[in-house]
Every structure is written in structure tokens, then in C-alpha cells.
Residue, then its C-alpha position, 0 to 999 in steps of 0.5 A: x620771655x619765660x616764666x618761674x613759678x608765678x614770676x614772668x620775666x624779658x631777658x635781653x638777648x643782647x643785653x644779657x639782663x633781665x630788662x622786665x619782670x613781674x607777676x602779671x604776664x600781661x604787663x611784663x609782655x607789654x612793657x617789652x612790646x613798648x620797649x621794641x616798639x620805641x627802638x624800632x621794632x624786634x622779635x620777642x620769643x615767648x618760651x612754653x608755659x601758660x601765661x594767664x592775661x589779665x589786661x588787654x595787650x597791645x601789638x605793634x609794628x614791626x613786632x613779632x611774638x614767636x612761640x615754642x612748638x612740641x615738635x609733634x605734627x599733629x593729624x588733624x588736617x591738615x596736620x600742623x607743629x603743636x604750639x606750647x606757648x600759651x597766653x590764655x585769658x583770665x577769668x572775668x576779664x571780659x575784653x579782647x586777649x589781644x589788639x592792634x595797638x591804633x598808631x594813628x587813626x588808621x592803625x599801624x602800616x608797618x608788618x607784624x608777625x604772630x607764630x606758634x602761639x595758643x590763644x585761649x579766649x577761656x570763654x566760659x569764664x567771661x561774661x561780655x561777648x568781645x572778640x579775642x584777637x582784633x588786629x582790625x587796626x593792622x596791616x601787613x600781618x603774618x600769622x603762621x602755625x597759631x591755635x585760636x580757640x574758645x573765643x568768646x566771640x570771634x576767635x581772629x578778627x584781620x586786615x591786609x593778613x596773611x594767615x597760614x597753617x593755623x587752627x580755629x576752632x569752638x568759638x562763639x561767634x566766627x573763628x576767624x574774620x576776614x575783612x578785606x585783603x587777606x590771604x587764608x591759606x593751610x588752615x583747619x577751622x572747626x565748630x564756630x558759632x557754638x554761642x545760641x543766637x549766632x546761627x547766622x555767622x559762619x565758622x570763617x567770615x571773608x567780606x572783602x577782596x579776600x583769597x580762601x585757599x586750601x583750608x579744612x573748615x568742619x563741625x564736630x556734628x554731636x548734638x549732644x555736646x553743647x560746642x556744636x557749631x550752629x552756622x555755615x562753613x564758610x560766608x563770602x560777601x564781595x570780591x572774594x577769591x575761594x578755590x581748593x578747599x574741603x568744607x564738611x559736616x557743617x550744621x547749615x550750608x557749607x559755603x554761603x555767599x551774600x554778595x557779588x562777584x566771587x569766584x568759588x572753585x575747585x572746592x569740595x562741599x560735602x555732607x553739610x546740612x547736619x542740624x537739618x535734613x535737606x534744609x541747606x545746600x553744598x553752596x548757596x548763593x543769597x539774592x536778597x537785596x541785590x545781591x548774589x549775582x556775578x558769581x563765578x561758580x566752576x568746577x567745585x564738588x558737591x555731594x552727600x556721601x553715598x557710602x553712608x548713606x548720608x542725605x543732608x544737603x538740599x540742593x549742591x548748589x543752590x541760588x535764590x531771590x534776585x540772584x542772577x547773572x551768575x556762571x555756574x559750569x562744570x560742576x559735579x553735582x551728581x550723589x545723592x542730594x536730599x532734594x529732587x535736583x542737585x543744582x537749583x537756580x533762579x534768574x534767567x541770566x545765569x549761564x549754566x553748563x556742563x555741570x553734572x547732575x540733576x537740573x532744576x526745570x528753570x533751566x537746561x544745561 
């Protein structure tokens, strides 16, 4: 697919025909996706451009949209290819930018493939909050090296995904939702929840049996610009794996976990709490309404940055309410939290050990 001027064309790679064409983006890309989709599946390959969506398009399976990328490998961290193929939403269009297309109630079981896309929510000209891209109804998906940004609402809502080597970043709500089942993995996630009112989203969402791995996830901390985030870095809720990754300068607290039996390891948590001094924590464990317990807490680092002087975080990890239940172990707590102890936690059937740094009285190492 390619554009000429305000025409959109589909040329058939083996047809050698244009098979499609039109002025509206959206119904030339729809029509192709149909026309695959019919045949049993196949790869469309969007060319460079900006390609304006003015209706909501459909994804189906056994579909793959491939992008073009610059070739230049771009520093933010981690770097990635820097897509030039853009589909960006048009102005008042107020509804999702993109959709798992509902085959049958339960959505499509069949793979997908998104890769080396730009998606522009273009959220200043929208008016209703709806999310951007919503593969709820998909399965099997494969997402790799996309750019989601200015998100009405969340930037990327997914089942059963794997997502890798992307980039979110100054939307509404969440930039990216995991509901349950996927595998997050290589991705730079900055500045979600930059709507008022969204405080209490995160700028990634994992509810469910999801893996969160080496991911870069950040607020761009300037209060004077309207597009700092508000939340926390990274939510979990249940069941959720989250191991190796780098999560800092976020507004609350850098990793805020909901639920029961996560495992949180090996992560870097470092100088959030930005909108307020020693008002949230590295990581913080909820205990209200039964929740927060049977966490598996080892061997993360959380700390304010000693070389600035920097003391933002309450406590580097912190539980509360009926949490309990919980391992907490080998964890380098140690530089300069904001509070009097560096890790703080309640219930009496925590196991708590071998951590570095300053303990609350409630227990010993």
C-alpha cells in the first residue's frame, strides 16, 4: 500500500494490479485487510507516509501490517529502527484507531502481526477518551519495533501478545495494557497518564499472568509541561512475572503491585516519587482488600541517586494494609530513601531477609 498525493492506492504483489484505491486511507486499508482475510490470510506492506484514519479499522487473522522503518537506531533506551510508516487518526474522529475485528464472540484465535508502524492517537484533536489500539479480541499477536503515542486513552490495549522493541509514550490513560497472557519484552515506555483525573493508572498496566521483561519505563519529570505523566511506572495485579527491568523518575511510585502472587525481580527502581518528595516508594506492595500478599520480592535495586542528591522515594520497598505473606530477600535497598527506613512492612508472615538497608521495627532481617 502507498500513497500519491491525496490518492491511496493496494497494489497486488502478484497480481501486478491496483486491487484498491481511493482518498480515504482507511477504506483502501480495510478493503485489503477484507480481501486477505477472505483468502486466508497475508502481509500487507504499508510504504512511508502519513496515512490519516478517519474510520475505525478492523485487524484480522492470519493479517500482518509491515511498515517501513528509516534505518536510523534511534538512542532512546533501549534504541530502536525508527518507523516512517504512519497511520495517525483524524481529527474529531473520537473512536479507536485500530481493532481486533470479533470473528466469533470470542474474538479471533488465529495470529496477527503488527511491525514497524507509527500509531498517533492525535489526541488533542479528539474529544471522547477511547483507546487507540484495542486487539482485546486477538490472539497470538506479534508486535515488534511499533511507536504508540498521544493516546486519547490507553495507547495499546492486548491478549495473549507478544510485544517487543517498542515505544509508548505520552498517552492519556496507560500506554499499554496487558490483560493476561503476554510477553512485554525490549520496550521504552514514557509519560502515560498525562490526562488529570488518571493519577491512579500506571504508565504500563499487567493484570494477569503476564511476563514484563527488560523494558525502560520513565516520566519525562518537567512540571511545567502539560505532558508529565501523573501515575506510577509500572501496575501488576495477579500472577504476573516482572524481572530485569529499569523503572525511573516516575510521578508516584515505580512499581505498584495490587494483587497476589507476582514475582518482581532483578529490577532497577530508581529516583521516582518526582510529584512528591517521600510520598511513594521504589515498590510498593497494596494491601487493601485482601490483596498484596504471596509476592515473591528478591533481588531488585531501589534507590534514590546519591550523586544528585536526589531523595524522592519514601521507602524502596514498601507494603501495607493486610498485605502479608510475602518474601521479601536480597534486595539492595541501601542510598538514600527519603524516610527513616529503606524498606517497610507490615504483617507478621512476611519472610524478610538478607536485604540490604535500613529495616522497619516491625521486623528484623
Amino acid at each position: 500500500m502507498f500513497m500519491e498525493g491525496s490518492t491511496y492506492y493496494s497494489y497486488g504483489q502478484y497480481s501486478g494490479s491496483t486491487d484498491y484505491s481511493g482518498s480515504d486511507a482507511a477504506t483502501v486499508l480495510q478493503n485489503t485487510i477484507n480481501t486477505l482475510n477472505t483468502a486466508g490470510g497475508g502481509i500487507i506492506y504499508i510504504k512511508r507516509g502519513t496515512y490519516i484514519i478517519t474510520t475505525t479499522i478492523s485487524m484480522k487473522s492470519n493479517i500482518a501490517l509491515i511498515g517501513e522503518t528509516c534505518g536510523f537506531e534511534h538512542p532512546w533506551p533501549p534504541a530502536f529502527s525508527v518507523p516512517v510508516t504512519v497511520l495517525k487518526l483524524g481529527d474529531n474522529v473520537n473512536d479507536e484507531l485500530l481493532v481486533a475485528a470479533g470473528e466469533n464472540p470470542d474474538g479471533f484465535t488465529e495470529p496477527y502481526t503488527l511491525r514497524d508502524i507509527a500509531f498517533n492517537g492525535n489526541k488533542d484533536n479528539q474529544t471522547v477518551s477511547v483507546n487507540m489500539v484495542d486487539l482485546t479480541l486477538g490472539r497470538i499477536g506479534t508486535i515488534d519495533n511499533c511507536f504508540f503515542f498521544y493516546a486519547k486513552q490507553d495507547g495499546l490495549v492486548v491478549n495473549y501478545a507478544l510485544v517487543t522493541n517498542c515505544r509508548f509514550a505520552l498517552c492519556g490513560r496507560s500506554c499499554v495494557h496487558l490483560i493476561v497472557d503476554s510477553f512485554f519484552a525490549n520496550n521504552g515506555a514514557y509519560s502515560g497518564n498525562t490526562t488529570a483525573g488518571n493519577e491512579n493508572y500506571s504508565t504500563v498496566e499487567a493484570w494477569s499472568y503476564n511476563f514484563v521483561y527488560n523494558n525502560h519505563i520513565y516520566d519525562i519529570y518537567n512540571p511545567p509541561n502539560p505532558e508529565t505523566g501523573t501515575g506510577s511506572g509500572l501496575y501488576v495485579n495477579n500472577n504476573n512475572s516482572v524481572i530485569g527491568n529499569k523503572i525511573r523518575d516516575c510521578i508516584r511510585h515505580g512499581i505498584k503491585v495490587g494483587g497476589n502472587d507476582n514475582i518482581i525481580t532483578g529490577n532497577l527502581v530508581w529516583d521516582n516519587s518526582r510529584g512528591s518528595i517521600g510520598g511513594y516508594d521504589g515498590i510498593y506492595v497494596s494491601g487493601s482488600n485482601n490483596s498484596g500478599s504471596n509476592n515473591i520480592i528478591t533481588e531488585n535495586r531501589c534507590y534514590d541517586d546519591e550523586y544528585s542528591g536526589q531523595k524522592n522515594q519514601r521507602y524502596g520497598i514498601c507494603t501495607t494494609g493486610s498485605s502479608d505473606y510475602n518474601l521479601i530477600m536480597m534486595n539492595n535497598c541501601s542510598g538514600s530513601q527519603n524516610a527513616t527506613f529503606d524498606i517497610y512492612y507490615v504483617g507478621s508472615n512476611n519472610k524478610v531477609a538478607w536485604n540490604i538497608g535500613r529495616y522497619t521495627p516491625t521486623g528484623s532481617a
